[in-house]
N, C-alpha and C positions, 0 to 999 in steps of 0.2 A: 074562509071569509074573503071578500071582494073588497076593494075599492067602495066599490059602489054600496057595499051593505056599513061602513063606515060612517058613523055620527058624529058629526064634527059640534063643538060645545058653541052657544054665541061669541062668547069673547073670545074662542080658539079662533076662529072667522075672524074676529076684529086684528086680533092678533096677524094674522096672514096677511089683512090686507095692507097691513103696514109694511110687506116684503116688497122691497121694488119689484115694479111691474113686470121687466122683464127676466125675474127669478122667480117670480111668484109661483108658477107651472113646475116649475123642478123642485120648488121648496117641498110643495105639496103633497106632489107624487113620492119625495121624499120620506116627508112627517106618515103619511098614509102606506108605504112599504115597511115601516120601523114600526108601525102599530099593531099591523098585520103579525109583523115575525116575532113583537113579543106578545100577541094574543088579547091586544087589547083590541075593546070595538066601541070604545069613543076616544074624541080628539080633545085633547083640554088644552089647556094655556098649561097645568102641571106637565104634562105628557111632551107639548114641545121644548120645554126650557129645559126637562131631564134628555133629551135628544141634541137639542143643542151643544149641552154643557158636554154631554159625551162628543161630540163631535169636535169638539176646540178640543177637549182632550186629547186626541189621536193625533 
């Protein structure tokens, strides 16, 4: 799976656009590499907050 074959949900979108601007690109590419590698192929507002939260964790 791609990038590019990634389905991002509406409110995950809203969600993002609330990332300042200029993180926005790295968030992204972020949340879309951790999707990939746990086998998901949509992007949810569940999916970011569970990547978040692990990420404050570390």
């Amino acid at each position: 799976m791609s990038q590019n074959e990634l389905i991002w949900d509406d409110d995950a979108l809203k969600l993002l656009e609330k990332v300042p601007f200029f993180v926005r690109k790295i968030a992204k590419k972020k949340i879309e590499k951790t999707a990939i590698e746990t086998g998901a192929v949509r992007i949810t507002v569940e999916l970011m907050e569970k990547i978040k939260s692990e990420r404050m964790a570390s």
